[in-house]
Each structure stands twice: as C-alpha cells, then as structure tokens.
C-alpha positions as CSV (number, residue, x, y, z in Angstrom):
1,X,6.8,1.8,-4.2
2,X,9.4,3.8,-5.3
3,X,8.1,5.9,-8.5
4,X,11.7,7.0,-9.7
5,X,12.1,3.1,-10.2
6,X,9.2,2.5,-12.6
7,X,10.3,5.2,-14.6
8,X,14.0,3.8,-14.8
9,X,12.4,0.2,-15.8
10,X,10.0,1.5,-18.5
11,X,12.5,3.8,-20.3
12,X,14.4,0.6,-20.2
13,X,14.6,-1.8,-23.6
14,X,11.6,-4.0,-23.2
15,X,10.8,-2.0,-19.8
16,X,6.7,-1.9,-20.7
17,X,6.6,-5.6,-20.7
18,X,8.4,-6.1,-17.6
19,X,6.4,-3.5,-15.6
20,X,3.1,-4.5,-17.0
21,X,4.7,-8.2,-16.0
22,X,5.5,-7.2,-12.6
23,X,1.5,-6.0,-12.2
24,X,0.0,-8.7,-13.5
25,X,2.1,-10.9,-11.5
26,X,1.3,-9.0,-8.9
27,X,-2.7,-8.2,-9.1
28,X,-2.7,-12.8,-10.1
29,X,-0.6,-13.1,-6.8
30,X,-3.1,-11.3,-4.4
31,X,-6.1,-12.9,-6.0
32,X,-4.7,-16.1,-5.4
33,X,-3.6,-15.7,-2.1
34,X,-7.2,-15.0,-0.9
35,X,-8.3,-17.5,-3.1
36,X,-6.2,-20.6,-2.2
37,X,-7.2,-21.5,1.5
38,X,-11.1,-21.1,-0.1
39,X,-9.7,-23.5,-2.6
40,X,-7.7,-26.4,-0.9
41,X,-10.7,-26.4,1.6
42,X,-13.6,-26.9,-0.7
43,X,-11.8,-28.5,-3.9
44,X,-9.6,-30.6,-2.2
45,X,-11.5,-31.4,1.1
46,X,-8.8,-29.8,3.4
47,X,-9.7,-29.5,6.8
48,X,-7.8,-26.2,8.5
49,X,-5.3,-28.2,10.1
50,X,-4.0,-29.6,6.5
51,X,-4.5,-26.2,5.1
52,X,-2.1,-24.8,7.7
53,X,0.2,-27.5,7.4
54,X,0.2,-26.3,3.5
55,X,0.9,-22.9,3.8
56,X,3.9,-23.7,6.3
57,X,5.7,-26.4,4.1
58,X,4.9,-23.9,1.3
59,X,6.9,-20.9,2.8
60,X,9.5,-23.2,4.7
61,X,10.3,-24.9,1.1
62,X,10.1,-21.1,-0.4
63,X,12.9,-20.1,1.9
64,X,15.0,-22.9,1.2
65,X,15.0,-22.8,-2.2
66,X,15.8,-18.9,-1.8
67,X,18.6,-19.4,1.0
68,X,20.0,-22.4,-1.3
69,X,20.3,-20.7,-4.8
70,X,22.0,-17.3,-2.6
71,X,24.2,-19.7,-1.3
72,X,25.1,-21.3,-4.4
73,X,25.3,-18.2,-6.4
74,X,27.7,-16.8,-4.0
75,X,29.8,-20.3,-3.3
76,X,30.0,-21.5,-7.0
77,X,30.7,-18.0,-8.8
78,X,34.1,-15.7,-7.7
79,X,33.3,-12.7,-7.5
C-alpha cells in the first residue's frame, strides 16, 4: 500500500468517503471471506465438496465478468 496514494485520494473532492469506503469494503471483505465456507457449511448444509465447487464457479464467473466488461470497454469505445 502505496501511502503517497491515499494522500492523493483524500485531498481529492469527496476523497474521505472513498478512502473510508475502500476500508470498510475492505475490513467487510476479509471478515466475510473467513466467514463464508463456516457459513455455506453449517447454514446451508454444504458438504466440502459443494463448498469447493462454490468458491470455483464463484472466481471462474468473477473472471469472466472482469475479462468480458475489459473486452467490451475496449471493443465498443475508440479510443
């Protein structure tokens, strides 16, 4: 973490808010990464298998959706 960065974003207009976003986003994240396999097992009634299975449809739709949208940013708009 680059601390010239946050300094640029919070002298920024409305640069509090996003950094204090990008913290809380990212404290929620980390909790509910731990969190989730606990969850989908017990809640749910996962076994590991399905839990796995989860997790790898879950990242494999992630990069789609992140490989797609670069691909249309870059096809539909000229640059």
């Amino acid at each position: 973490m680059n601390l010239n960065i946050w300094k640029r974003l919070v002298r920024a207009p409305y640069g509090v808010a996003v950094a204090l976003s990008i913290l809380i986003q990212g404290f929620f994240t980390a909790v509910v990464g731990t969190l989730l396999p606990i969850l989908l097992a017990e809640q749910l009634g996962l076994n590991k298998n399905d839990v796995i299975i989860f997790f790898l449809l879950n990242t494999l739709m992630g990069a789609t959706v992140v490989l797609g949208s670069g691909w249309l940013s870059d096809g539909i708009i000229a640059r």
